[in-house]
mmCIF file of the N, C-alpha and C atoms, coordinates in Angstrom:
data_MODEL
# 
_entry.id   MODEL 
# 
loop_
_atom_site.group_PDB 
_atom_site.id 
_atom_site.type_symbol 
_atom_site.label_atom_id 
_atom_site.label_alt_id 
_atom_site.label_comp_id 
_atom_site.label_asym_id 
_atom_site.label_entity_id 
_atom_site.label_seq_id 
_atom_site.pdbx_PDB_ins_code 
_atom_site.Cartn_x 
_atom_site.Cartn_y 
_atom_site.Cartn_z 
_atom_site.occupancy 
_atom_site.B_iso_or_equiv 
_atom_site.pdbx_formal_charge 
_atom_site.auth_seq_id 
_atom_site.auth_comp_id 
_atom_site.auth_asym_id 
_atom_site.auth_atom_id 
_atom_site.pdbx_PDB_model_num 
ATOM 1   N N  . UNK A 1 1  ? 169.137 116.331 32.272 1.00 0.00 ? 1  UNK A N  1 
ATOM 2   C CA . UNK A 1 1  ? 169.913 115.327 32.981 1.00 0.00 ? 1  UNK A CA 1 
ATOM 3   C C  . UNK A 1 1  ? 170.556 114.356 31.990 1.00 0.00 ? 1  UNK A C  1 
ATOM 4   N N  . UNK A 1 2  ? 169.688 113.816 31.003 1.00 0.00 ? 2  UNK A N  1 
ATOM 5   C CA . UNK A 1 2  ? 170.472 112.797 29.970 1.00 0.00 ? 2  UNK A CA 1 
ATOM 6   C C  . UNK A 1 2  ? 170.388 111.738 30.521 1.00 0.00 ? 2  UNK A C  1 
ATOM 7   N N  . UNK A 1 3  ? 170.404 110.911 29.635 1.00 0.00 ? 3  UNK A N  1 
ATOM 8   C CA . UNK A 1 3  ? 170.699 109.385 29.812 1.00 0.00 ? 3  UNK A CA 1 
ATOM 9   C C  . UNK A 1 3  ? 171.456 109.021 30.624 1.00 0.00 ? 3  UNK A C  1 
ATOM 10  N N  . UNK A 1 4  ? 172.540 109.594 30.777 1.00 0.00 ? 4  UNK A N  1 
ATOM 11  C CA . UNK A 1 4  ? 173.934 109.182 31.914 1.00 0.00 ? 4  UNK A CA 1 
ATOM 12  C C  . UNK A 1 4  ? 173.572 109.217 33.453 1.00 0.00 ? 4  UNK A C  1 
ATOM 13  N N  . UNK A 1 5  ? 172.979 109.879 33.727 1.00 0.00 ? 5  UNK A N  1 
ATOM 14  C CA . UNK A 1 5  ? 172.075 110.134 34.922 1.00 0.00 ? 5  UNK A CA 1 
ATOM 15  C C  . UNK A 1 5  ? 171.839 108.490 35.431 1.00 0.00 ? 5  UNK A C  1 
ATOM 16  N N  . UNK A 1 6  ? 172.169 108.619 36.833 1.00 0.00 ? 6  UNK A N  1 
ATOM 17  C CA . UNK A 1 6  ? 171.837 107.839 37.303 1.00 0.00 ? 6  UNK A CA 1 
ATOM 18  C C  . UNK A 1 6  ? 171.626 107.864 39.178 1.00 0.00 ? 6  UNK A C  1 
ATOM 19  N N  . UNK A 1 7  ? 171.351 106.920 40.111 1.00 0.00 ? 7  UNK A N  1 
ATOM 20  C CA . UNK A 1 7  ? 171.609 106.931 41.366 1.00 0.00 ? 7  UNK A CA 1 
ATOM 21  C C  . UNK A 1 7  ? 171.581 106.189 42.117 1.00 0.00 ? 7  UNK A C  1 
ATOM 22  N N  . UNK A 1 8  ? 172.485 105.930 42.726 1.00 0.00 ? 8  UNK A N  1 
ATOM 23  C CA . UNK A 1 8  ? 173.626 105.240 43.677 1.00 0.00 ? 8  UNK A CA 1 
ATOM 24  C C  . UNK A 1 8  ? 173.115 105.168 45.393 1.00 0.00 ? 8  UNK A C  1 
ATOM 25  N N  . UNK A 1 9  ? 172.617 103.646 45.687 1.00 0.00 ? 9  UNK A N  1 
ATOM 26  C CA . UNK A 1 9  ? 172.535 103.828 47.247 1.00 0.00 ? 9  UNK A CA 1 
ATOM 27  C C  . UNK A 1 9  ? 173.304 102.668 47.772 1.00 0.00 ? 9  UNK A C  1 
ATOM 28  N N  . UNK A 1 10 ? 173.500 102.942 48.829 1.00 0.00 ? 10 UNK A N  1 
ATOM 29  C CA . UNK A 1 10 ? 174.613 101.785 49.540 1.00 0.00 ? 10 UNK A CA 1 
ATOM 30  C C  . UNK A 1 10 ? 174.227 102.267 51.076 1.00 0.00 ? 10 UNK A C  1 
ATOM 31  N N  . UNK A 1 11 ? 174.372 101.353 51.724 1.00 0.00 ? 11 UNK A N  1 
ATOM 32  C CA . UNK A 1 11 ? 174.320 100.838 53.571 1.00 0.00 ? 11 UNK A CA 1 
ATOM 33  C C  . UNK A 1 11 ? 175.109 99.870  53.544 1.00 0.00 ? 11 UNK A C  1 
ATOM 34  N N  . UNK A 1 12 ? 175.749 100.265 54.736 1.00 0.00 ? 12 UNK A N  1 
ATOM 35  C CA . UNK A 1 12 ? 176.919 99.633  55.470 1.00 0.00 ? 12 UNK A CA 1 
ATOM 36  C C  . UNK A 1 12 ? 176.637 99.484  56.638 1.00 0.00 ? 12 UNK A C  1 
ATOM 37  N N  . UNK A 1 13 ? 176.646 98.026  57.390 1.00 0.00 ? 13 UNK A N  1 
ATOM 38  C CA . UNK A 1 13 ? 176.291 98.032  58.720 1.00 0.00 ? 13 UNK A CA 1 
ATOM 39  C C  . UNK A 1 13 ? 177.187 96.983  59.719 1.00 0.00 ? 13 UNK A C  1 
ATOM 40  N N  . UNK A 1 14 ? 177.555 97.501  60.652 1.00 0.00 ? 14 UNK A N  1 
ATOM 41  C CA . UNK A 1 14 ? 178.730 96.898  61.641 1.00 0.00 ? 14 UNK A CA 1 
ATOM 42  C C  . UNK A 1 14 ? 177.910 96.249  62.561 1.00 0.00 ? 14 UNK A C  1 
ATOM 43  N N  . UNK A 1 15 ? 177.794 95.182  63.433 1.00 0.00 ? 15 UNK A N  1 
ATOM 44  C CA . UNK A 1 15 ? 177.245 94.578  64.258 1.00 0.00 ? 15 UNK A CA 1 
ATOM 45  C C  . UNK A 1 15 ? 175.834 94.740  64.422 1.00 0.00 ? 15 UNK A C  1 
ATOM 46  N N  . UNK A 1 16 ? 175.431 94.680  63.340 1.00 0.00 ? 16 UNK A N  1 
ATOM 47  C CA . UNK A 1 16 ? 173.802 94.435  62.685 1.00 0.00 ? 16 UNK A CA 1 
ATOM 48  C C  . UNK A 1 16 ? 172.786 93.898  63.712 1.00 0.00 ? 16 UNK A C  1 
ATOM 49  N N  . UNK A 1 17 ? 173.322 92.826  64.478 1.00 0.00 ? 17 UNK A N  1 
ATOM 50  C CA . UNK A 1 17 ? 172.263 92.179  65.162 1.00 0.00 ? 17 UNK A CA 1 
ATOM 51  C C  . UNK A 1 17 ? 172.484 92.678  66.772 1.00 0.00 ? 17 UNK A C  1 
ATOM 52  N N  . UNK A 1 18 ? 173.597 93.394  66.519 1.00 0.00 ? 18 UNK A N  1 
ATOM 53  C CA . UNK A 1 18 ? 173.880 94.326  68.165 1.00 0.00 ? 18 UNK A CA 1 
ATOM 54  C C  . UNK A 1 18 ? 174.756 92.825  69.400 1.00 0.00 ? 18 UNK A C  1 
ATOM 55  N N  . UNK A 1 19 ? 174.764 92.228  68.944 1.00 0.00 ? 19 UNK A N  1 
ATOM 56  C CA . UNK A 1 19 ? 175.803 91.550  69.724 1.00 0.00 ? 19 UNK A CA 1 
ATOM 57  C C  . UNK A 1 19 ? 176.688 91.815  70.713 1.00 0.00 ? 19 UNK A C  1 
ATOM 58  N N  . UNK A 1 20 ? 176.418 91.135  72.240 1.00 0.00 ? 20 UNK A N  1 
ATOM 59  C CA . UNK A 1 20 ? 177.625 91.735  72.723 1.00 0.00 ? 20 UNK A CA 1 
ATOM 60  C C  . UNK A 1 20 ? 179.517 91.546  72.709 1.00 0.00 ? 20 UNK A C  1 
ATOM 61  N N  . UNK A 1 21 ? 180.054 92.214  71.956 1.00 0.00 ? 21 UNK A N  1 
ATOM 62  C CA . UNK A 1 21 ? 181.352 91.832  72.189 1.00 0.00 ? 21 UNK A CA 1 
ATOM 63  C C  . UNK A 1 21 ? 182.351 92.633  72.953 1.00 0.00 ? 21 UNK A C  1 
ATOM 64  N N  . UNK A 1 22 ? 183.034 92.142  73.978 1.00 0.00 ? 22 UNK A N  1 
ATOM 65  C CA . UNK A 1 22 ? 183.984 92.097  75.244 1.00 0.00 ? 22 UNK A CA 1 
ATOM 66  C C  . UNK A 1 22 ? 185.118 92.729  74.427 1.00 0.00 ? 22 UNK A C  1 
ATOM 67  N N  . UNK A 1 23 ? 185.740 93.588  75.159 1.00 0.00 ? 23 UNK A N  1 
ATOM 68  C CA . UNK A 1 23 ? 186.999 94.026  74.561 1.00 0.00 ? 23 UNK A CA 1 
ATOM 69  C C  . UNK A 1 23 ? 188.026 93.352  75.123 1.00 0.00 ? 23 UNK A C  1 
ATOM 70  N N  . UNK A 1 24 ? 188.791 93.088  74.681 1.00 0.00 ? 24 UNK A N  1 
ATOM 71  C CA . UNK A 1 24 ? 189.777 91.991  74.948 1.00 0.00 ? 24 UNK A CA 1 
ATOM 72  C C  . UNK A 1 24 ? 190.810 92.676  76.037 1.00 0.00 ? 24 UNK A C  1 
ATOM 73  N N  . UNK A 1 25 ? 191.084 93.789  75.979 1.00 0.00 ? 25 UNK A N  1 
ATOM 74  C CA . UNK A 1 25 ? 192.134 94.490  76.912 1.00 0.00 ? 25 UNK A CA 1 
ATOM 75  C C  . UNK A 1 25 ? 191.015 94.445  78.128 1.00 0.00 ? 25 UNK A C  1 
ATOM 76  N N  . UNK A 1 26 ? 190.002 94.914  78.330 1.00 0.00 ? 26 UNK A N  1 
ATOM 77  C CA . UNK A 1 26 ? 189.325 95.147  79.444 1.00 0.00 ? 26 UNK A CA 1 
ATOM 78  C C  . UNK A 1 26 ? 189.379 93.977  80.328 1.00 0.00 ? 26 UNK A C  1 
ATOM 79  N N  . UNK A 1 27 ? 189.730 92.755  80.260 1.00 0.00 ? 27 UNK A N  1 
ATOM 80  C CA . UNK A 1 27 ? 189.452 91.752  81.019 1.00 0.00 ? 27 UNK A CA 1 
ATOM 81  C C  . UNK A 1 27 ? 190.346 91.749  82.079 1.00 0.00 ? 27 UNK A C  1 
ATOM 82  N N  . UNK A 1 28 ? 190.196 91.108  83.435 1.00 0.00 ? 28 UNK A N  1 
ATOM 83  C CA . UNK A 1 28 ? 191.642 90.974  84.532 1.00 0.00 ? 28 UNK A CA 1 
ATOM 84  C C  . UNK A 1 28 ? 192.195 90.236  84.803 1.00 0.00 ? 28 UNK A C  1 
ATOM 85  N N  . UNK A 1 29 ? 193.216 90.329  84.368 1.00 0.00 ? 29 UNK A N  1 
ATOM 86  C CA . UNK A 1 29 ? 194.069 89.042  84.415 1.00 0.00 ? 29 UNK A CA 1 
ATOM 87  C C  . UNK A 1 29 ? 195.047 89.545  85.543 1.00 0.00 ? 29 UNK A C  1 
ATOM 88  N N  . UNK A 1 30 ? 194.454 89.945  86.711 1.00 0.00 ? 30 UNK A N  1 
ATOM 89  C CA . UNK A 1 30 ? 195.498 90.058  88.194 1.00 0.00 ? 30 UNK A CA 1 
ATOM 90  C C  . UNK A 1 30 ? 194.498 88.528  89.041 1.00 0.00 ? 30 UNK A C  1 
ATOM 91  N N  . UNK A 1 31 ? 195.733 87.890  89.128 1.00 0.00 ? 31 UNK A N  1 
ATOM 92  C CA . UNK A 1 31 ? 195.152 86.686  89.694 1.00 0.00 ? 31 UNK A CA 1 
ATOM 93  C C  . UNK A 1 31 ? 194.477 86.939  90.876 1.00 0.00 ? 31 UNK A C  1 
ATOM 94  N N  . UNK A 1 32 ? 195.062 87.579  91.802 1.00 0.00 ? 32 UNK A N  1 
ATOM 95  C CA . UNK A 1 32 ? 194.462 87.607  93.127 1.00 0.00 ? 32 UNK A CA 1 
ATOM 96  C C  . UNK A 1 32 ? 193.527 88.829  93.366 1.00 0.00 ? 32 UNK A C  1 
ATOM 97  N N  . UNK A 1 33 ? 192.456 89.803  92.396 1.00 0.00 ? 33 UNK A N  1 
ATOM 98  C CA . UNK A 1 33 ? 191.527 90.363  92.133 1.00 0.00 ? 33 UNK A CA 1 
ATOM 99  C C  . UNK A 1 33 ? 190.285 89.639  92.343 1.00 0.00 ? 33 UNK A C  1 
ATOM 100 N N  . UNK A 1 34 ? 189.654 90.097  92.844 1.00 0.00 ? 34 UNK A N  1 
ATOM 101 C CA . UNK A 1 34 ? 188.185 89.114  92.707 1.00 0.00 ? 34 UNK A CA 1 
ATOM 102 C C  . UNK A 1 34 ? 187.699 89.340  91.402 1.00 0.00 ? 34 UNK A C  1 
ATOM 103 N N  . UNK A 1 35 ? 187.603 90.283  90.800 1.00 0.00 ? 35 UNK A N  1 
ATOM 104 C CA . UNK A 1 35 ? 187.013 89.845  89.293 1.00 0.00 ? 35 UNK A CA 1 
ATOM 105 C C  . UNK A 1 35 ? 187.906 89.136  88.341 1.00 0.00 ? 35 UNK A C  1 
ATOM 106 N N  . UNK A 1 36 ? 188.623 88.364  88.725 1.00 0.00 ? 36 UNK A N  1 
ATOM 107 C CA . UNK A 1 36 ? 189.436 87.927  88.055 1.00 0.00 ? 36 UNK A CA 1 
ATOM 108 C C  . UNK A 1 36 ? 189.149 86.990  86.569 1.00 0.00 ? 36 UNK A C  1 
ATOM 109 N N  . UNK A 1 37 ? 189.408 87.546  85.614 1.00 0.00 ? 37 UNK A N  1 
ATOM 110 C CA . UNK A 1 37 ? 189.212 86.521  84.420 1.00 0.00 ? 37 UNK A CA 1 
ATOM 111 C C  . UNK A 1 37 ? 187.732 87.592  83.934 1.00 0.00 ? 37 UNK A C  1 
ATOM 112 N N  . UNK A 1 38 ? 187.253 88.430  84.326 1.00 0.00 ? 38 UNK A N  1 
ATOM 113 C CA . UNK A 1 38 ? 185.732 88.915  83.772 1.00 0.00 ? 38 UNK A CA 1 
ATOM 114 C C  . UNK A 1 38 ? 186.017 90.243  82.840 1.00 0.00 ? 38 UNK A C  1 
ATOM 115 N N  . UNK A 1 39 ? 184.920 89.851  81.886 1.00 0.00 ? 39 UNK A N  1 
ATOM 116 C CA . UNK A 1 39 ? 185.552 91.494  81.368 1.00 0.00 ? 39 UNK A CA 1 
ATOM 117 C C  . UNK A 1 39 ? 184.964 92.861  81.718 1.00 0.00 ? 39 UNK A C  1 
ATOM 118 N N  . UNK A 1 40 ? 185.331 93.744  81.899 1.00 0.00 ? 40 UNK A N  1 
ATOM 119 C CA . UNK A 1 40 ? 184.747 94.919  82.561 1.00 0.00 ? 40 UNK A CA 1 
ATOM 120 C C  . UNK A 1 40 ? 184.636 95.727  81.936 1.00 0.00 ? 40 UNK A C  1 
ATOM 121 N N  . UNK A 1 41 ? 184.150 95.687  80.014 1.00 0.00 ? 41 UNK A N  1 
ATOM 122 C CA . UNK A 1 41 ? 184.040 96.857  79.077 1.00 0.00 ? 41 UNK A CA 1 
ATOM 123 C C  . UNK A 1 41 ? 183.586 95.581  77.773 1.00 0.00 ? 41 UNK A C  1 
ATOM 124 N N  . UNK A 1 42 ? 182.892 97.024  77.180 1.00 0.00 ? 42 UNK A N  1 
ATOM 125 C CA . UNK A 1 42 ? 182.355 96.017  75.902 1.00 0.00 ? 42 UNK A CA 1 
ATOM 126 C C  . UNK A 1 42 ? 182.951 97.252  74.857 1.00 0.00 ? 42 UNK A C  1 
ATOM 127 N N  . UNK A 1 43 ? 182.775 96.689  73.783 1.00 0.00 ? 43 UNK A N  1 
ATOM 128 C CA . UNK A 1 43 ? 183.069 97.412  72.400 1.00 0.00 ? 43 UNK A CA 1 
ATOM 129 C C  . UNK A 1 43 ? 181.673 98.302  72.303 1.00 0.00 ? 43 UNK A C  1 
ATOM 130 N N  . UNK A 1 44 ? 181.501 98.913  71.013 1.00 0.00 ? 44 UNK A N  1 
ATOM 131 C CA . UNK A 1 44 ? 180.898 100.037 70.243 1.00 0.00 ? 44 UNK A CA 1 
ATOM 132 C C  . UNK A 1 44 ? 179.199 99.002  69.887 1.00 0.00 ? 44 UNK A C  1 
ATOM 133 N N  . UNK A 1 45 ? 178.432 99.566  70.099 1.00 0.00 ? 45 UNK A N  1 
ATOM 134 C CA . UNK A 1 45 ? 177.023 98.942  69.644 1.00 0.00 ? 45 UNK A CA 1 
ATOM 135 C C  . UNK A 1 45 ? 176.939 99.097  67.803 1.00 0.00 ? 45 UNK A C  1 
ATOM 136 N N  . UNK A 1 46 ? 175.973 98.984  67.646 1.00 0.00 ? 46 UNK A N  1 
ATOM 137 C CA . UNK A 1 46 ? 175.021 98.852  66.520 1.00 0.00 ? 46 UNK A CA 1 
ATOM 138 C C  . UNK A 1 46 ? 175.459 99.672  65.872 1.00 0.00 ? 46 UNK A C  1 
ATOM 139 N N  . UNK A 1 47 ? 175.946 100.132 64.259 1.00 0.00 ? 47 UNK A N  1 
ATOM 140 C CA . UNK A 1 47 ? 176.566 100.888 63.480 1.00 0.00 ? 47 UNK A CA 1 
ATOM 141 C C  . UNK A 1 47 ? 176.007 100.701 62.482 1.00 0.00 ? 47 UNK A C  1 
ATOM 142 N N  . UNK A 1 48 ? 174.908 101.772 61.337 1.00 0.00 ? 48 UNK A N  1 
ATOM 143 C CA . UNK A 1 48 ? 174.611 101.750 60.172 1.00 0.00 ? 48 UNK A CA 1 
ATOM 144 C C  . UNK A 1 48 ? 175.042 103.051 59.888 1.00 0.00 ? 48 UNK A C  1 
ATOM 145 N N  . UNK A 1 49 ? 175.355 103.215 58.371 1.00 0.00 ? 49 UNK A N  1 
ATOM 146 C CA . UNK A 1 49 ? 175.863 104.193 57.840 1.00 0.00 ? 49 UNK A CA 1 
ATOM 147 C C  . UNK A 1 49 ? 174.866 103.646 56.042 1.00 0.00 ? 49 UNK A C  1 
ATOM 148 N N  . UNK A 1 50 ? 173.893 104.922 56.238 1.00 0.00 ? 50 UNK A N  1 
ATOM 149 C CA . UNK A 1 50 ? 173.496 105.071 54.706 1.00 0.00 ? 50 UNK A CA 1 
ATOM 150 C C  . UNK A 1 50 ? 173.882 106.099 53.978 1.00 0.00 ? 50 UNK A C  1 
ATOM 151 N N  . UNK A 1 51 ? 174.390 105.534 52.476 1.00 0.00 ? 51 UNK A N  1 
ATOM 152 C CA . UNK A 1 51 ? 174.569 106.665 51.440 1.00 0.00 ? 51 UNK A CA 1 
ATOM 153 C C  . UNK A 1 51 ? 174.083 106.596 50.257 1.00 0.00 ? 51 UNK A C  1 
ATOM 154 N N  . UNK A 1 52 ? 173.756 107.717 49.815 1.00 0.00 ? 52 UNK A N  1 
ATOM 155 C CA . UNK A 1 52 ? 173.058 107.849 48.564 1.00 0.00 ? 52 UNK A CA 1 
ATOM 156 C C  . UNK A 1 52 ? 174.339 109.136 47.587 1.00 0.00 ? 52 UNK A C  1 
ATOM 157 N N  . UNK A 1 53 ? 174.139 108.143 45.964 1.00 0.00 ? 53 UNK A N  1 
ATOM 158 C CA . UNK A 1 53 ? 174.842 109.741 44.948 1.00 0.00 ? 53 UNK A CA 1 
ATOM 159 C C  . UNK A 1 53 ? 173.955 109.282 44.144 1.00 0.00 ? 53 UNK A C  1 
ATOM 160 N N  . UNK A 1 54 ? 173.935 110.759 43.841 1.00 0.00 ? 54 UNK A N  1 
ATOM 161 C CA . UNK A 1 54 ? 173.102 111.077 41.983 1.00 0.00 ? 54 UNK A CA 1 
ATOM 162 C C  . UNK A 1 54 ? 174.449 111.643 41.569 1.00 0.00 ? 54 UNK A C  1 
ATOM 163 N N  . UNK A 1 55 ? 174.491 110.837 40.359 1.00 0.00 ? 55 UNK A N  1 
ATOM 164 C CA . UNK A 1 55 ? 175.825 111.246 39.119 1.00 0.00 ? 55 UNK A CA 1 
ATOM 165 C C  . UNK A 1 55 ? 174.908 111.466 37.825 1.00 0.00 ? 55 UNK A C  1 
ATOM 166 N N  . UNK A 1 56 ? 175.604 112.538 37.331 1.00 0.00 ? 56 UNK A N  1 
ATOM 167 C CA . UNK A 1 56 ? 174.747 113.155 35.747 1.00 0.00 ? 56 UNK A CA 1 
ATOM 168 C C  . UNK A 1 56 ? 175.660 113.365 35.340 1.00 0.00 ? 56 UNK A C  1 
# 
């Protein structure tokens, strides 16, 4: 392997604590709707992505 050898980890994580966030198009803005003003869709949950390299 040699000296040059080495290895590489990394995580990447999107809404870590899982939060809810509202998608902005989903909401209703037809005034005379009864759900009017609510949002009716959320975005994507919890996202980790781990990677690992070995370089020699």
């Amino acid at each position: 392997m040699g000296e040059n050898a080495r290895i590489e980890i990394r995580a990447d994580a999107f809404n870590f604590f899982n939060n809810l966030n509202f998608s902005p198009s989903s909401v209703s803005n037809n005034i005379t709707a009864t759900n009017f003003g609510q949002a009716q869709s959320a975005l994507g949950g919890r996202i980790v992505n781990l990677q690992a390299r070995f370089s020699f």
